[in-house]
C-alpha positions, 0 to 999 in steps of 0.5 A: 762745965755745969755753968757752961751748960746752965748758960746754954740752957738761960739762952735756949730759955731767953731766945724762945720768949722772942718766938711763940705759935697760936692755934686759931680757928682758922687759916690766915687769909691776909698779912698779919697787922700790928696795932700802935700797942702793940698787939697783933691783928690777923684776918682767917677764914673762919670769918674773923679777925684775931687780936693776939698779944704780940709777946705770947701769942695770947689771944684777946679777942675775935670778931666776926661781921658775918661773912667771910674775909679778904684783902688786907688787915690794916691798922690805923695809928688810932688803933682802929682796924679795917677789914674786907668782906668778900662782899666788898665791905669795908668794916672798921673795928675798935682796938676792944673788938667792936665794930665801929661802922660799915662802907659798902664799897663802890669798885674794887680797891686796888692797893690797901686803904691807907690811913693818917694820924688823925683816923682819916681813910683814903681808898683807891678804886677802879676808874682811879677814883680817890674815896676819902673817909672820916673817922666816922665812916663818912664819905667826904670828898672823892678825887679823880686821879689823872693817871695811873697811880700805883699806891697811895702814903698818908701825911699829917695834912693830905695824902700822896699818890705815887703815880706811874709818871707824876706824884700827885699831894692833895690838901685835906679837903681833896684839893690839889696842893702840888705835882711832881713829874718825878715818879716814885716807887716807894715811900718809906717811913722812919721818923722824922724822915719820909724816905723815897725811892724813884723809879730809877731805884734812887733813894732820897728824903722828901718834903711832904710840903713841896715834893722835893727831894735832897739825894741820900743812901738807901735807909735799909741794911745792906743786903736786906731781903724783903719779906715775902706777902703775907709776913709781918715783921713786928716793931720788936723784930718778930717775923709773925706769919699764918700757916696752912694748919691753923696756927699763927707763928711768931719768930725772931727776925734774923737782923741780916736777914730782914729789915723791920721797917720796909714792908712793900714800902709801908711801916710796922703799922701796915697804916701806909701813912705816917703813924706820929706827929709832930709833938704837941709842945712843939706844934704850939711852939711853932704856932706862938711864934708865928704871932697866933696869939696877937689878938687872943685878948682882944677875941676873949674881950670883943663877942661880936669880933670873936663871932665873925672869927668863930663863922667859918669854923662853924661852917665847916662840914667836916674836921678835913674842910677845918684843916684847910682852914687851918690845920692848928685850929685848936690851938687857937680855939684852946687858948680862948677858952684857957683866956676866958676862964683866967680872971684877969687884973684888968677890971675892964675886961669883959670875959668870954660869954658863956654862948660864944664858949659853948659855939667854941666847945662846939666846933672843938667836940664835933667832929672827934679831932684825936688832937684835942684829947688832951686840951679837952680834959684840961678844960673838963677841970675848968668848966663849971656850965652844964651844957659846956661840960656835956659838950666835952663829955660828948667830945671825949666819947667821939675821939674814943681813943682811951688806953691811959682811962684819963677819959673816962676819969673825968667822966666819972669826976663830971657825974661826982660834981653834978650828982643832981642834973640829969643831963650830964649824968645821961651824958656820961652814961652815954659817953661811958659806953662809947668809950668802953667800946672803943677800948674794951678790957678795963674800959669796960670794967670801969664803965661797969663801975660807972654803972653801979656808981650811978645806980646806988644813987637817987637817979631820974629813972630814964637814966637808970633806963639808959644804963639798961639799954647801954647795957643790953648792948654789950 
């Protein structure tokens, strides 16, 4: 009997880890949102937005723009979260809590902003009006939509309008790459696949490329209820919600009750657009095997060939327009780097020239691409050229995006390397605080770190000037 009860008591004790209640300092005036590590966002009307840790209820931190909120919490796969002012203001926040930049929005949204893998923000206004946004903030392009549309869908490469009688893929650059007259109601996302239900309630599996779809059963649980607005059901199956004495409440999600992944056709993210990519690995495998690598030598040898190949790029006025060029751009560019840094056993072989290698470092760093996070650290340990180094610096300090700090390591092994040129040690200082207000927590602690590192040294004083003005903002 004793036992009996000792094992009722373990699984009271287990089930109340799934459930927990926040008080915060105001009442939930959106759905909450879940970040991609899993913490919990949640706009109230004490004018700020709450970041909560999805396991506890614990809260990390508040941020406040100044005027009271409304509309949406949306979460970026990037981590990034946007926010609505009542004064129709589109505020975008890092996971550390900062604001990162404000779009003063021009008409009423009329479904939720959607945003794809690569940190790129779609709006739908008033007058059907499509308004593209980089990571940055910056208007790209707009696009009138011909008809009525009802919600949009982030891809990888473009966006999705779910019309009232067509559906509409545009390219990166707003182009129009594909029409469908089958009208859909729904997009639901469960990787790999890109579920979709028509308006006659028919489910199938779409191709984001061509718009066909192949006829398949409904993905969600039978006898699924949907939740209600204003409902979050986390990645972990936690029903999290607001309630009307300032408190936010988590509990565990009945699996015949609820389904996870459907929220008014979008994902956990509450991004209404795809939240993964194709894998790295598997990308460059498809890339090489189309041949991409044919002339990679003959570019690396050949300046005047490597600079026509380079011009478009260059031309590019936005990382959008870089992927109608072509979406795997990196991968190429990488690789001529990686080629140029290789001694070769050919002695006639002239390696890259370190000018074509920085025109190459430039397009790569210029616009803050996610995906080149990972080759930029590796070319950090293989670049020697000073003005090259502050480039990648500059690179990682753009993309921000830092939870494993490899960022923010290479900074700190660039400033031990080149103690003695102040050009990149004002560069990482620079970049140091990007990165520290992107991620906040330990980013901060490290820039800190970084800081003091610096400041124990015999340092030019504009850059001990830097790092009190870096400081100050904080």
């Amino acid at each position: 009997m004793r036992l009996f009860l000792l094992f009722i008591l373990m699984a009271q004790s287990f089930c109340s880890l799934a459930a927990w209640e926040t008080a915060i300092s105001g009442v939930v005036v959106s759905a909450p949102a879940q970040g991609p590590d899993g913490r919990i966002y949640s706009c109230a009307d004490d004018r700020g937005l709450h970041c909560l840790d999805a396991q506890t209820g614990a809260e990390y931190w508040v941020f406040r723009p100044g005027r009271r909120l409304d509309g949406f919490t949306v979460v970026s796969p990037d981590g990034k979260i946007l926010i609505k002012t009542v004064k129709d203001v589109l505020v975008c926040v890092s996971p550390g809590g900062r604001e990162l930049w404000r779009y003063p929005l021009k008409g009423e949204l009329l479904v939720p902003p959607a945003t794809d893998i690569n940190g790129t923000v779609f709006l739908l206004q008033n007058e059907r009006i499509l308004r593209c946004l980089n990571r940055q903030g910056d208007e790209i392009w707009d696009f009138q939509a011909p008809g009525n549309i009802r919600d949009l869908f982030a891809l990888e490469q473009g966006v999705l309008l779910l019309g009232t009688e067509e559906t509409i893929l545009l390219n990166p650059d707003g182009s129009i790459k594909k029409k469908s007259d089958r009208p859909l109601q729904y997009i639901l996302y469960r990787y790999p696949e890109l579920y979709a239900q028509t308006t006659t309630g028919q489910w199938g599996i779409l191709d984001p490329d061509s718009l066909e779809m192949t006829v398949e059963v409904s993905p969600l649980s039978p006898g699924s209820l949907f939740p209600e607005e204003g409902v979050l059901i986390t990645e972990e199956g936690r029903i999290v919600s607001g309630r009307e004495d300032w408190f936010i409440q988590a509990m565990e999600a009945g699996e015949e009750a609820f389904d996870p992944y459907y929220q008014d056709g979008g994902n956990p993210l509450r991004s209404r657009g795809l939240d993964k990519s194709i894998k790295s690995e598997e990308r460059r495998q498809l890339y090489q095997k189309a041949g991409a690598k044919l002339f990679l030598s003959l570019f690396a040898a050949d300046p005047a060939m490597l600079s026509e190949f380079l011009l478009p790029y260059e031309k590019a006025d936005s990382l959008q327009a870089l992927f109608s060029l072509d979406y795997n751009y990196d991968l190429a560019l990488y690789d001529i780097l990686a080629e140029a840094h290789q001694l070769s056993a050919d002695a006639m072989k002239i390696r890259t020239d370190n000018y074509s290698r920085s025109r190459i470092y430039g397009i790569l760093t210029r616009w803050g691409d996610l995906r080149l996070r990972d080759s930029l650290l590796l070319l950090s340990r293989m670049e020697e050229e000073s003005f090259n180094l502050a480039l990648i610096m500059d690179g990682l300090g753009r993309i921000g995006l830092d939870d494993d700090g490899r960022s923010m390591d290479a900074l700190r092994r660039i400033c031990d390397k080149n103690a003695l040129n102040p050009e990149l040690l004002d560069s990482a200082v620079i970049n140091a605080a990007r990165l520290a207000r992107y991620n906040g927590g330990r980013r901060i602690l490290e820039m800190m770190e970084l800081y003091s590192s610096l400041q124990n040294r015999t340092i030019p004083g504009s850059t001990r000037d830097l790092i009190r003005r870096e400081m100050h903002s904080f």
